[in-house]
N, CA, C and O atoms as a GROMACS GRO file, in nm:
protein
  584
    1UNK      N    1   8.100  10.543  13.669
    1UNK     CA    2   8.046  10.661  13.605
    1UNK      C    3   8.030  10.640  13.454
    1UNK      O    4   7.934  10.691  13.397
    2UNK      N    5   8.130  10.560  13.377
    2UNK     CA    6   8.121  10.561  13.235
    2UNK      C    7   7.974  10.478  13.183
    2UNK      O    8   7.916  10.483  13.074
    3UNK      N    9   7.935  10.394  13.321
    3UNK     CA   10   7.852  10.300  13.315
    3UNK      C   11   7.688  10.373  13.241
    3UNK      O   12   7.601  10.336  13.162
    4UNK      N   13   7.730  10.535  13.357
    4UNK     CA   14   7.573  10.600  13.388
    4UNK      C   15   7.560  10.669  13.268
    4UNK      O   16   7.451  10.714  13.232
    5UNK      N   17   7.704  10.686  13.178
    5UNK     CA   18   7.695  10.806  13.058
    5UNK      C   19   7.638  10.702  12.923
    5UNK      O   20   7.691  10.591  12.918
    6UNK      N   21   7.538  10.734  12.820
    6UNK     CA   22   7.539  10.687  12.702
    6UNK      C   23   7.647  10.702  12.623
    6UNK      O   24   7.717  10.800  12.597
    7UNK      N   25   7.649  10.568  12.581
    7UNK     CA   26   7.759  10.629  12.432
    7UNK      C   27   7.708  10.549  12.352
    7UNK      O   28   7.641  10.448  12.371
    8UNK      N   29   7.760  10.624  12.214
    8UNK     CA   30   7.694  10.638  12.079
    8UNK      C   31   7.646  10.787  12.063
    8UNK      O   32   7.640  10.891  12.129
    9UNK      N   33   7.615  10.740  11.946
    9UNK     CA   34   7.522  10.935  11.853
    9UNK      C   35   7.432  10.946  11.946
    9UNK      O   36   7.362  10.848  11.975
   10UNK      N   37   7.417  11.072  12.013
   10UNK     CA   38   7.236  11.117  12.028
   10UNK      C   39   7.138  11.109  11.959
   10UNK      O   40   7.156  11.125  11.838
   11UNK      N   41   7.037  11.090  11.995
   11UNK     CA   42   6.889  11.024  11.877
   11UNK      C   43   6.911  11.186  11.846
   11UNK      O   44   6.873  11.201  11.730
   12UNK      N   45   6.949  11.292  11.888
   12UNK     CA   46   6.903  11.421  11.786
   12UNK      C   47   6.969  11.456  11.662
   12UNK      O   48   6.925  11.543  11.586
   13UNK      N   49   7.062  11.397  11.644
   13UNK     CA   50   7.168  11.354  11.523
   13UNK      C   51   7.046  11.300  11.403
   13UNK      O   52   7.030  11.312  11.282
   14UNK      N   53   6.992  11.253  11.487
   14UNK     CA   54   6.844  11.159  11.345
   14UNK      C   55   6.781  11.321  11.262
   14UNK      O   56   6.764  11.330  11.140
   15UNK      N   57   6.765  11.395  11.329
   15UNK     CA   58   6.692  11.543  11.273
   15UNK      C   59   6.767  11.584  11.143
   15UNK      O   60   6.722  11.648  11.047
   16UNK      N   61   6.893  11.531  11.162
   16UNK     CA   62   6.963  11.569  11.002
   16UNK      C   63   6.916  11.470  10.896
   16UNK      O   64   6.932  11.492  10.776
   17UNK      N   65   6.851  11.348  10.947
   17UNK     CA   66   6.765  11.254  10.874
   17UNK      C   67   6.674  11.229  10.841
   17UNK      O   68   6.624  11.123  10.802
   18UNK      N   69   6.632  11.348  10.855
   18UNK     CA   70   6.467  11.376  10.823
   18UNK      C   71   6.350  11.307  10.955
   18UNK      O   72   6.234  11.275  10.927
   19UNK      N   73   6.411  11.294  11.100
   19UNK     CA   74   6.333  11.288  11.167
   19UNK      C   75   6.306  11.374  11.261
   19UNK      O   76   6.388  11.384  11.352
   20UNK      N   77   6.160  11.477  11.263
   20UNK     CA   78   6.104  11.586  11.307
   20UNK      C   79   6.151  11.546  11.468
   20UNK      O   80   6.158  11.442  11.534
   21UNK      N   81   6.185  11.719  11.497
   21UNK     CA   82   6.228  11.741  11.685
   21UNK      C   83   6.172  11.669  11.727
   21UNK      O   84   6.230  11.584  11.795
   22UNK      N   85   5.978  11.660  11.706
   22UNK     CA   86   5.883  11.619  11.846
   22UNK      C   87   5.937  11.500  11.874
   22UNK      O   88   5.969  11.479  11.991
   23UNK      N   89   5.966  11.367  11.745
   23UNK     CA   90   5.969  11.247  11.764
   23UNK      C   91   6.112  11.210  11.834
   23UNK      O   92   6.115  11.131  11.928
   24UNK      N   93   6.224  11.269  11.785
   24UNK     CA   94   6.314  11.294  11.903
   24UNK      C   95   6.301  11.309  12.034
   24UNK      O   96   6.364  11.227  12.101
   25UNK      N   97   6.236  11.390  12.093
   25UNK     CA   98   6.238  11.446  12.222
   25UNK      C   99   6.128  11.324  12.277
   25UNK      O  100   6.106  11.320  12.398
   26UNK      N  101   6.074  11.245  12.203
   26UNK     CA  102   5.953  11.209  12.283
   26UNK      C  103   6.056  11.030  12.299
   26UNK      O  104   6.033  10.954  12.393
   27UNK      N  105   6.164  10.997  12.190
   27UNK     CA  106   6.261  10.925  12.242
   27UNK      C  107   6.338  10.956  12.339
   27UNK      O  108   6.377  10.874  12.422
   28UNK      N  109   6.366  11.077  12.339
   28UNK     CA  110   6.466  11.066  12.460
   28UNK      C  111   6.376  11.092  12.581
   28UNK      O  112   6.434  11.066  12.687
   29UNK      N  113   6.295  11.121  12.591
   29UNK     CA  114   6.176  11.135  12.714
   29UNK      C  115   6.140  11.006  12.779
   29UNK      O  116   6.102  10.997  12.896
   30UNK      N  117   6.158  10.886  12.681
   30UNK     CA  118   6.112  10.769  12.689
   30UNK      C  119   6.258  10.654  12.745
   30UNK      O  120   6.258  10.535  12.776
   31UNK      N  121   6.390  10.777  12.737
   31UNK     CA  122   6.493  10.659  12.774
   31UNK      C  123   6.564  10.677  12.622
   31UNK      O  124   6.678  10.724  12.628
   32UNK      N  125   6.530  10.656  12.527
   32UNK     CA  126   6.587  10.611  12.377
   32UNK      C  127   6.701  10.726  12.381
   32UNK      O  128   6.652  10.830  12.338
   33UNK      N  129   6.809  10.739  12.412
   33UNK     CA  130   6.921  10.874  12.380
   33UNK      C  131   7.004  10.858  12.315
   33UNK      O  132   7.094  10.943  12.308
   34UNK      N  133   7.007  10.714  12.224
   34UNK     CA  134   7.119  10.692  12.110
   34UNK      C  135   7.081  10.612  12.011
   34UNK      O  136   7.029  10.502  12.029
   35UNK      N  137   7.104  10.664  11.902
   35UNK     CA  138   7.081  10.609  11.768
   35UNK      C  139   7.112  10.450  11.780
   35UNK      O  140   7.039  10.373  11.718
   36UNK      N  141   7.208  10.405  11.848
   36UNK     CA  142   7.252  10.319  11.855
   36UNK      C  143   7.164  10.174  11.945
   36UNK      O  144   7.182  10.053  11.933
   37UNK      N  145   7.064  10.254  12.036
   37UNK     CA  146   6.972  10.194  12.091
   37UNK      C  147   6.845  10.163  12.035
   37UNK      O  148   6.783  10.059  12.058
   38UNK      N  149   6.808  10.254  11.963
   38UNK     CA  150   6.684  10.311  11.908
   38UNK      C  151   6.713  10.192  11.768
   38UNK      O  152   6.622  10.146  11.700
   39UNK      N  153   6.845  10.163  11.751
   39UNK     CA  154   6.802  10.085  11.621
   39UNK      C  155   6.842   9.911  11.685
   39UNK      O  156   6.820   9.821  11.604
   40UNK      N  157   6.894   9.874  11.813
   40UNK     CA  158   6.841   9.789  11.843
   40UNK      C  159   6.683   9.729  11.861
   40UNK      O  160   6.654   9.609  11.862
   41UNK      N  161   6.594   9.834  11.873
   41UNK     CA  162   6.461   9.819  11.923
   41UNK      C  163   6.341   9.780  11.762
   41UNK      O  164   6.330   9.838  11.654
   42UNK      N  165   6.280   9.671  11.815
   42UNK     CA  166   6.177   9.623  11.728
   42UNK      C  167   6.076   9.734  11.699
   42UNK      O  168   6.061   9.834  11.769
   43UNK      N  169   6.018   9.707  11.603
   43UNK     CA  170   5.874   9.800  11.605
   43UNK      C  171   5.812   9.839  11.716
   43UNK      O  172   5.792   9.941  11.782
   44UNK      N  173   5.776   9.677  11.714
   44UNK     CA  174   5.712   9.669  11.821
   44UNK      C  175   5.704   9.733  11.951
   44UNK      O  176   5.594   9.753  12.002
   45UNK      N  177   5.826   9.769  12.016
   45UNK     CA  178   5.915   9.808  12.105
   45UNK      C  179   5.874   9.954  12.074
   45UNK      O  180   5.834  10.008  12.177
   46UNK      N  181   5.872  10.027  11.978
   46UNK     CA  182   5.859  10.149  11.954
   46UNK      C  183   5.741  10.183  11.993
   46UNK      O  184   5.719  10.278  12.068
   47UNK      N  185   5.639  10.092  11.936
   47UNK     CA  186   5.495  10.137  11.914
   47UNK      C  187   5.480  10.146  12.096
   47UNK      O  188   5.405  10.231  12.144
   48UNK      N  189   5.543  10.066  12.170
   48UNK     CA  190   5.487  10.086  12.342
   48UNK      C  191   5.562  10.227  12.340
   48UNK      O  192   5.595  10.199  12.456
   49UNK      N  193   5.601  10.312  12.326
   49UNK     CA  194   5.662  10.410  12.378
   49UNK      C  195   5.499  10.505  12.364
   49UNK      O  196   5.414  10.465  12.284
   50UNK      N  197   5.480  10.607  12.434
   50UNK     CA  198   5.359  10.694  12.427
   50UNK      C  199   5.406  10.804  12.334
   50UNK      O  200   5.509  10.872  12.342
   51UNK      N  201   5.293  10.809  12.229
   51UNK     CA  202   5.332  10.894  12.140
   51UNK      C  203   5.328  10.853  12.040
   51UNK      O  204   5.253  10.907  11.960
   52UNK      N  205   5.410  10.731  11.997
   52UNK     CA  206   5.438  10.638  11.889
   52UNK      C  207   5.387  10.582  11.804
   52UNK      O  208   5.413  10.462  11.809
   53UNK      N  209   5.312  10.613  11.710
   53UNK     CA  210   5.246  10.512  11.618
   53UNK      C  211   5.299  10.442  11.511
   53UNK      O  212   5.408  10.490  11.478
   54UNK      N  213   5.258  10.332  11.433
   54UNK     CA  214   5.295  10.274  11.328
   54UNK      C  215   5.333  10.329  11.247
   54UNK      O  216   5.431  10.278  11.192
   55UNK      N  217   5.275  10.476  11.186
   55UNK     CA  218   5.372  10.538  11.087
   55UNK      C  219   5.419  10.676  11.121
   55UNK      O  220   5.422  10.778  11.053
   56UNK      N  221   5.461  10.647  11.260
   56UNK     CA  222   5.615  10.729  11.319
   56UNK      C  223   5.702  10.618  11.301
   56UNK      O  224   5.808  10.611  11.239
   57UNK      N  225   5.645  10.540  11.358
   57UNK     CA  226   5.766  10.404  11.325
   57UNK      C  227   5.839  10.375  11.202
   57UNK      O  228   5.957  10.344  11.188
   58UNK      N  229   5.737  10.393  11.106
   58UNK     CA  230   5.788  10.422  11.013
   58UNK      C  231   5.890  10.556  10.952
   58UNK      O  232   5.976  10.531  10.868
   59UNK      N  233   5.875  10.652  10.988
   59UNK     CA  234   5.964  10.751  10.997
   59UNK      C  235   6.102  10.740  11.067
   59UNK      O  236   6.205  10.782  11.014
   60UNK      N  237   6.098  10.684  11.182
   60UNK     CA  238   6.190  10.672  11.294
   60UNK      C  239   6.330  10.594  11.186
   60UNK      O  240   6.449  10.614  11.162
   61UNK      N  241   6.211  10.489  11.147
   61UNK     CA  242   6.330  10.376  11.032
   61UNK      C  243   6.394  10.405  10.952
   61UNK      O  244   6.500  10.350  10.922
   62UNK      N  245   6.333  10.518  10.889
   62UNK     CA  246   6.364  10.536  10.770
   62UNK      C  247   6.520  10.652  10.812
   62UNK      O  248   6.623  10.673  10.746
   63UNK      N  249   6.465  10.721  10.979
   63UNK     CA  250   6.592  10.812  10.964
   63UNK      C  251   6.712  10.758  11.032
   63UNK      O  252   6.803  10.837  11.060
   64UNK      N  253   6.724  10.624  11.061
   64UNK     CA  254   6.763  10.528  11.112
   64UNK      C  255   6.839  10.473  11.040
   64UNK      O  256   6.955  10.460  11.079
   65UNK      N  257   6.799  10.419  10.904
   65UNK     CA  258   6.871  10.412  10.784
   65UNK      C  259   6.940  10.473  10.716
   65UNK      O  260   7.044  10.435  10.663
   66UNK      N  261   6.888  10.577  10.711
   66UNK     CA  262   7.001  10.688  10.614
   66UNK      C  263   7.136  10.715  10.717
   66UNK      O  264   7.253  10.727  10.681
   67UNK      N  265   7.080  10.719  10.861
   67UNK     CA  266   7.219  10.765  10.972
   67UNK      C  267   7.333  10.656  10.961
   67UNK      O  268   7.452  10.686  10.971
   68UNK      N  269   7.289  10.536  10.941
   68UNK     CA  270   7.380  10.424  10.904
   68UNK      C  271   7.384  10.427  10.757
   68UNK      O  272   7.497  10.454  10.717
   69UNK      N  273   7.329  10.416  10.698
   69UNK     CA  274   7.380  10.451  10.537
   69UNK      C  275   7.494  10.573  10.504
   69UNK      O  276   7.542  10.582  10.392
   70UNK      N  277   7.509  10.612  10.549
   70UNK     CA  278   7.605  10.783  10.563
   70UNK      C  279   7.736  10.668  10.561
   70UNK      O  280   7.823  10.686  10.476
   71UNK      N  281   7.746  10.578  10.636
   71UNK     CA  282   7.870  10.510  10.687
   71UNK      C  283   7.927  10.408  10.586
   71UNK      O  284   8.041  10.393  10.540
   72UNK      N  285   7.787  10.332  10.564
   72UNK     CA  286   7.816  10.246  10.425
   72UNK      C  287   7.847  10.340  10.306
   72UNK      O  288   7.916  10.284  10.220
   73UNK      N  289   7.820  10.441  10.284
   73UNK     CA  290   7.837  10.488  10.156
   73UNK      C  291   7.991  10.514  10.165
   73UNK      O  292   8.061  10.482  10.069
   74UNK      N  293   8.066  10.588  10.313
   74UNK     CA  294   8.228  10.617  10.317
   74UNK      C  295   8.302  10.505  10.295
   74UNK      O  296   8.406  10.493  10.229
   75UNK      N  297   8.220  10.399  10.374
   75UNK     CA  298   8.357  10.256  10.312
   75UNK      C  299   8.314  10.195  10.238
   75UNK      O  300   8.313  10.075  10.266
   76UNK      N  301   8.262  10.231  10.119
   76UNK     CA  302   8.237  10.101  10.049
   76UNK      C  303   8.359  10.187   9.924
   76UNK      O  304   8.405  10.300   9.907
   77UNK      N  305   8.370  10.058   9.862
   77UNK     CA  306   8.483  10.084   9.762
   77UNK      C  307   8.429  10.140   9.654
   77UNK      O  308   8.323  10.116   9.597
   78UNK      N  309   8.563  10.264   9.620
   78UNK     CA  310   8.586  10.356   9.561
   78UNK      C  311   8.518  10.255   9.403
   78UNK      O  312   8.526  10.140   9.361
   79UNK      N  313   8.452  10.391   9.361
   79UNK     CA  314   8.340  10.304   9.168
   79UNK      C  315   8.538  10.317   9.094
   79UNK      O  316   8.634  10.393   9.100
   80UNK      N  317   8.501  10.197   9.038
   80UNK     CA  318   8.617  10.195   8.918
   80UNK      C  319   8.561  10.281   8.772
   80UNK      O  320   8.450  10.291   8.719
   81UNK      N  321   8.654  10.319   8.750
   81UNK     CA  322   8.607  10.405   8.606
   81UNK      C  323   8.567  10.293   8.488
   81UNK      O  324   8.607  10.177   8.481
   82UNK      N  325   8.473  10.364   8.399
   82UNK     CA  326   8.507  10.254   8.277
   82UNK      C  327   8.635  10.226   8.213
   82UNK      O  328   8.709  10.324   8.214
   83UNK      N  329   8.681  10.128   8.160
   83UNK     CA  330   8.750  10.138   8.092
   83UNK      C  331   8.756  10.213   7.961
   83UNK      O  332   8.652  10.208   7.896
   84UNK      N  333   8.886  10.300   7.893
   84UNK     CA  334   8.858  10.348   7.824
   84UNK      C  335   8.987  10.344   7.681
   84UNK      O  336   9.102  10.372   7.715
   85UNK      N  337   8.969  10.319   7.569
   85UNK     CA  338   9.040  10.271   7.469
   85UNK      C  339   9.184  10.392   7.438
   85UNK      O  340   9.183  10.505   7.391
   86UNK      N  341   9.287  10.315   7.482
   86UNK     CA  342   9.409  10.384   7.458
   86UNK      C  343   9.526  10.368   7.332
   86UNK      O  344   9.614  10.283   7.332
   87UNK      N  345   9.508  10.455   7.244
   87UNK     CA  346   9.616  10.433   7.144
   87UNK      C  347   9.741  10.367   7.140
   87UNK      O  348   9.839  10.411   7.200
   88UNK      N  349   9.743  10.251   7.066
   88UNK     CA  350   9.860  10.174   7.074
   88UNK      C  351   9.950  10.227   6.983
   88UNK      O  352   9.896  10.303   6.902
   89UNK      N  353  10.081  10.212   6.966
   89UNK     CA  354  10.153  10.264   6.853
   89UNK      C  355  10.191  10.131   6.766
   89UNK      O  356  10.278  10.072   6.830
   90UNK      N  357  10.169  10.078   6.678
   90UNK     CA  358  10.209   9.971   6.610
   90UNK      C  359  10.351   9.947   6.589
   90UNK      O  360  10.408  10.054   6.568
   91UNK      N  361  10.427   9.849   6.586
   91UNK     CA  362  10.540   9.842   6.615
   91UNK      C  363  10.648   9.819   6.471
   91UNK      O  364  10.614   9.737   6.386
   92UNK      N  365  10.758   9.887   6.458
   92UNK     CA  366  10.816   9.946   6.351
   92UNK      C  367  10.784   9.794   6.246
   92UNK      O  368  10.710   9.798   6.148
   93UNK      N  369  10.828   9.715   6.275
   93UNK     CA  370  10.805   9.595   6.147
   93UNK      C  371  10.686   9.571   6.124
   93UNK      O  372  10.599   9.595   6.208
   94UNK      N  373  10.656   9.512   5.991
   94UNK     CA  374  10.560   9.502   5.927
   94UNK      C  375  10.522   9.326   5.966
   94UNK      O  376  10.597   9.255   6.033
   95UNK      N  377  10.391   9.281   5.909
   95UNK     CA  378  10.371   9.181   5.948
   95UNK      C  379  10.474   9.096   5.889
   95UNK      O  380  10.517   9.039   5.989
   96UNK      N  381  10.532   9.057   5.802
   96UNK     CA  382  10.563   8.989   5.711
   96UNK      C  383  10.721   8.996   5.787
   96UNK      O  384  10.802   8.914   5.744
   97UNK      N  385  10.758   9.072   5.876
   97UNK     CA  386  10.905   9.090   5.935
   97UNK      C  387  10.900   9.035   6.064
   97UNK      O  388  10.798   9.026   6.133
   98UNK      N  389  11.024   8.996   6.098
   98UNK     CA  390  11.050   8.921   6.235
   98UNK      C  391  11.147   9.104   6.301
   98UNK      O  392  11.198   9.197   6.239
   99UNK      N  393  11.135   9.084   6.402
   99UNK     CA  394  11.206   9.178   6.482
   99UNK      C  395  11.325   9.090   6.512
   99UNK      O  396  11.314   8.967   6.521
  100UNK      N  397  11.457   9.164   6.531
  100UNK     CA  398  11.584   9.096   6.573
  100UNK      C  399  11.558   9.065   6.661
  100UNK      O  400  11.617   8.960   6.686
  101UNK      N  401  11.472   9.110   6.767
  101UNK     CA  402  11.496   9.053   6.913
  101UNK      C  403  11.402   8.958   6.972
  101UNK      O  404  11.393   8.920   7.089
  102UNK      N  405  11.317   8.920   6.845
  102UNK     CA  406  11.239   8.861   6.881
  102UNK      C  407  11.231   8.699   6.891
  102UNK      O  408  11.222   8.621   6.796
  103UNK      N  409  11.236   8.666   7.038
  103UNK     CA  410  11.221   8.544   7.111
  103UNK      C  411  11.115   8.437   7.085
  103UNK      O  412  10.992   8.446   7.082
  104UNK      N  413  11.209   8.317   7.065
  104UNK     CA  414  11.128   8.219   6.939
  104UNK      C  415  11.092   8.056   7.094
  104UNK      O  416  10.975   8.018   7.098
  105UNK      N  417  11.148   8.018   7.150
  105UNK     CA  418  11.235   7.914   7.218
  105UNK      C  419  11.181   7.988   7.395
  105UNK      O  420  11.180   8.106   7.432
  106UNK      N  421  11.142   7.860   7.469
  106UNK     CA  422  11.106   7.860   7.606
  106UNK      C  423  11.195   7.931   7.664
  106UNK      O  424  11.183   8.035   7.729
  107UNK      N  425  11.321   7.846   7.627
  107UNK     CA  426  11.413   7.862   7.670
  107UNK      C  427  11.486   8.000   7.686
  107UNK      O  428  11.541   8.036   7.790
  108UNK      N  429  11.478   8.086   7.551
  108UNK     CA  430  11.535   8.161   7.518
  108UNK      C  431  11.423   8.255   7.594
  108UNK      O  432  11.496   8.338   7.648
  109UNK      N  433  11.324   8.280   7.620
  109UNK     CA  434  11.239   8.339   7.683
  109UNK      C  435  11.202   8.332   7.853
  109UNK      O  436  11.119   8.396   7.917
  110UNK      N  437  11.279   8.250   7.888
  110UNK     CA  438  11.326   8.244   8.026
  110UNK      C  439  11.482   8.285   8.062
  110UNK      O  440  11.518   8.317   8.176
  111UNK      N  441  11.553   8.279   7.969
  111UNK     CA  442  11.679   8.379   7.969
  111UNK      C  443  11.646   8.536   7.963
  111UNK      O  444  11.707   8.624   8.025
  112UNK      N  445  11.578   8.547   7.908
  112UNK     CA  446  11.525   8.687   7.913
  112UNK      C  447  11.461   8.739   8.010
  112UNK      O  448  11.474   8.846   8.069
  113UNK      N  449  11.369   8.628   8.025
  113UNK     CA  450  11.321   8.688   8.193
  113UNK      C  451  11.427   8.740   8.259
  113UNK      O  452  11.461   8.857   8.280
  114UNK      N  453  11.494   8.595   8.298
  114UNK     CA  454  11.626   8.610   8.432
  114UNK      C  455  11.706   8.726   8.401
  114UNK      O  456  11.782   8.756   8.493
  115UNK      N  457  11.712   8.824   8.266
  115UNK     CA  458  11.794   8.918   8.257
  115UNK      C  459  11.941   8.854   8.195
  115UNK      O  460  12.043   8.921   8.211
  116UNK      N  461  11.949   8.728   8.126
  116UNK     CA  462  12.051   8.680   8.072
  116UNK      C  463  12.019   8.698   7.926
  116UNK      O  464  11.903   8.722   7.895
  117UNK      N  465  12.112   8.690   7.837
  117UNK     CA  466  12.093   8.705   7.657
  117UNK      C  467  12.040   8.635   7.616
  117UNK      O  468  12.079   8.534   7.674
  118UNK      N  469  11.931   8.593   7.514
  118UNK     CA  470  11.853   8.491   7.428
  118UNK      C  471  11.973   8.424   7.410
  118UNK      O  472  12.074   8.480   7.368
  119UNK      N  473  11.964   8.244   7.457
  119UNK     CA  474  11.982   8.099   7.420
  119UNK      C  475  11.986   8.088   7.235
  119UNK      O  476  11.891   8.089   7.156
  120UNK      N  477  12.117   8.080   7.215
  120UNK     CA  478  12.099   8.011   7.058
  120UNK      C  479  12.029   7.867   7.090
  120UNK      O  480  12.051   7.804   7.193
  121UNK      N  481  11.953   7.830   7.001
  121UNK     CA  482  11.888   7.688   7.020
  121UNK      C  483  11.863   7.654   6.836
  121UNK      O  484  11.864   7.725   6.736
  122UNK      N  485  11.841   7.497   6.864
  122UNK     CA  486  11.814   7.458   6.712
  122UNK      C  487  11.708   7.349   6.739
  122UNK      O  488  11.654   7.326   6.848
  123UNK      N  489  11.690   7.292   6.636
  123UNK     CA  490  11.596   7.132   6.689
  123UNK      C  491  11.683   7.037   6.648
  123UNK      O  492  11.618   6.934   6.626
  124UNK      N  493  11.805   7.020   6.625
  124UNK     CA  494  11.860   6.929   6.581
  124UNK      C  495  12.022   6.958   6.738
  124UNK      O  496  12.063   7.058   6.796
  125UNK      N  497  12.059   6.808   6.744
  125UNK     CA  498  12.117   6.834   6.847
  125UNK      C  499  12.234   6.846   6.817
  125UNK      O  500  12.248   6.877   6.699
  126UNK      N  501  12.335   6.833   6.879
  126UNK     CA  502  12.456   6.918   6.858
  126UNK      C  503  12.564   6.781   6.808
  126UNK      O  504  12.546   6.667   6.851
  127UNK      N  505  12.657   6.812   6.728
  127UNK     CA  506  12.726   6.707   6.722
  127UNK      C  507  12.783   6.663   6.789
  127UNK      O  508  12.804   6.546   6.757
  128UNK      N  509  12.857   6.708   6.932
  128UNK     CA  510  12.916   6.680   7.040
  128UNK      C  511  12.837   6.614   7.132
  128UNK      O  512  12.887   6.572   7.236
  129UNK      N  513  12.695   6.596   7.101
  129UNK     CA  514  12.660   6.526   7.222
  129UNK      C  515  12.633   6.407   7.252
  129UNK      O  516  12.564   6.368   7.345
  130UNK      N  517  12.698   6.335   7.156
  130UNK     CA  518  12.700   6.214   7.248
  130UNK      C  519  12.835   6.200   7.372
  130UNK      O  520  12.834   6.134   7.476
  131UNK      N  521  12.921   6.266   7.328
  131UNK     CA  522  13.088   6.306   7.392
  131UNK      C  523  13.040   6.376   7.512
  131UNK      O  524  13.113   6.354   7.608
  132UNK      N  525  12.930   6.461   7.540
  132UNK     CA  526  12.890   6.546   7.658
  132UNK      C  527  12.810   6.468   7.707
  132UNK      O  528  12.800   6.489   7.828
  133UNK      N  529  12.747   6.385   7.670
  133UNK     CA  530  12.640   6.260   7.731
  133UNK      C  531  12.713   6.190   7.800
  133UNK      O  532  12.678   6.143   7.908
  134UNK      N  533  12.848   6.169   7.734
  134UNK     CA  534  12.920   6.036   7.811
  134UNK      C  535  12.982   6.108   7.907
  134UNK      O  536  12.962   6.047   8.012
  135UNK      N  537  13.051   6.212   7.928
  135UNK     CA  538  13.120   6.292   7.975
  135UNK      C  539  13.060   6.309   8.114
  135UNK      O  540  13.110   6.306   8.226
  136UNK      N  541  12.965   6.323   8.079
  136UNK     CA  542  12.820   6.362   8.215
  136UNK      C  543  12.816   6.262   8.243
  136UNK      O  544  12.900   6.249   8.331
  137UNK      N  545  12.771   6.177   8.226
  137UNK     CA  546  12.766   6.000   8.280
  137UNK      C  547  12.862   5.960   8.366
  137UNK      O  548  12.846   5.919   8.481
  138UNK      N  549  12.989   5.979   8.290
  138UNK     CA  550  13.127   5.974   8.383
  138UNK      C  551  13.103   6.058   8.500
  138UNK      O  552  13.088   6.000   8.607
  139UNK      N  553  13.099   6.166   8.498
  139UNK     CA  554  13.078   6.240   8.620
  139UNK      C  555  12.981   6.228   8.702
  139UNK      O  556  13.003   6.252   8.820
  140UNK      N  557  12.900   6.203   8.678
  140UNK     CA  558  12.750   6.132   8.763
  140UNK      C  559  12.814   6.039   8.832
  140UNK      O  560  12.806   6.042   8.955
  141UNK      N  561  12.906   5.917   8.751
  141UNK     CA  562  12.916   5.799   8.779
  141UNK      C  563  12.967   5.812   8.894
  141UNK      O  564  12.918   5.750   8.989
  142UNK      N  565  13.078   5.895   8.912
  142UNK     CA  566  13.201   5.944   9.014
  142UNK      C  567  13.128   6.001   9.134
  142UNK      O  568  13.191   6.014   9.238
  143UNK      N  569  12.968   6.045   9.127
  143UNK     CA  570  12.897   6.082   9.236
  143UNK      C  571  12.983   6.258   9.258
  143UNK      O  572  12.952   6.303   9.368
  144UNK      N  573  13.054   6.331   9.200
  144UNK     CA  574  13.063   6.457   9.207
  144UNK      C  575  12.933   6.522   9.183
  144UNK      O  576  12.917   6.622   9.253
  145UNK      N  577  12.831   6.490   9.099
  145UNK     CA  578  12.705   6.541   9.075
  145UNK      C  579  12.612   6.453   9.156
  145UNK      O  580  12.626   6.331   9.167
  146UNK      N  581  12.527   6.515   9.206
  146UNK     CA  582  12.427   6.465   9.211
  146UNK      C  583  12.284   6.468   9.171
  146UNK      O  584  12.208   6.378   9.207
   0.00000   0.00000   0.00000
């Protein structure tokens, strides 16, 4: 039974598309009872129907289009706004001032990420390290590190 029922829109759904009753009724007279059929079908295909001429055909298309255009217009993505220029507040120091908190060092800026305190750092290395170089070496050596 589901076989014998059409499904899809009724071609009379097209009348909200600017296609006149007669040309309706003379589709569904002809078999055509769903939008969905009617826009499988070539021109060509149209023009054999009795009744039909080249610029019904042309009409038929056009209300054919807009019934599927209705659909493209709901999903197509939402218009983005322009962008539009938002007041910044300039920040209490002047150019010529460093902020205390302000992060100089990779390092010290990946501590911050992780949520740990800015890394004191210098470019000069520490006097202990050759004593922590060796220290580490030893322990490497011992295979506790790997």
């Amino acid at each position: 039974m589901a076989a014998l029922v059409p499904t899809g829109a009724p071609v009379a759904i097209l009348m909200d598309h600017g296609l006149a009753e007669e040309i309706a009724e003379k589709l569904i007279e002809a078999g055509v009872g769903t939008v969905e059929k009617l826009g499988s079908m070539t021109p060509e295909e149209l023009e054999l129907i009795s009744g039909i001429e080249p610029d019904i055909v042309e009409k038929i298309l056009v209300a054919v289009n807009s019934y599927y255009g209705q659909f493209e217009q709901q999903n197509a993505a939402p218009e983005v706004p322009e962008a539009t220029e938002v007041a910044v507040e300039e920040p209490a120091e002047t150019a010529g001032e460093v902020a205390e908190t302000e992060i100089e060092t990779p390092m010290a800026m990946e501590s911050a990420v992780n949520g740990a305190p800015p890394v004191e750092t210098s470019a000069e290395p520490h006097e202990d390290y050759s004593a922590v170089k060796k220290e580490f070496d030893t322990i490497k050596d011992s295979g506790e590190v790997s």
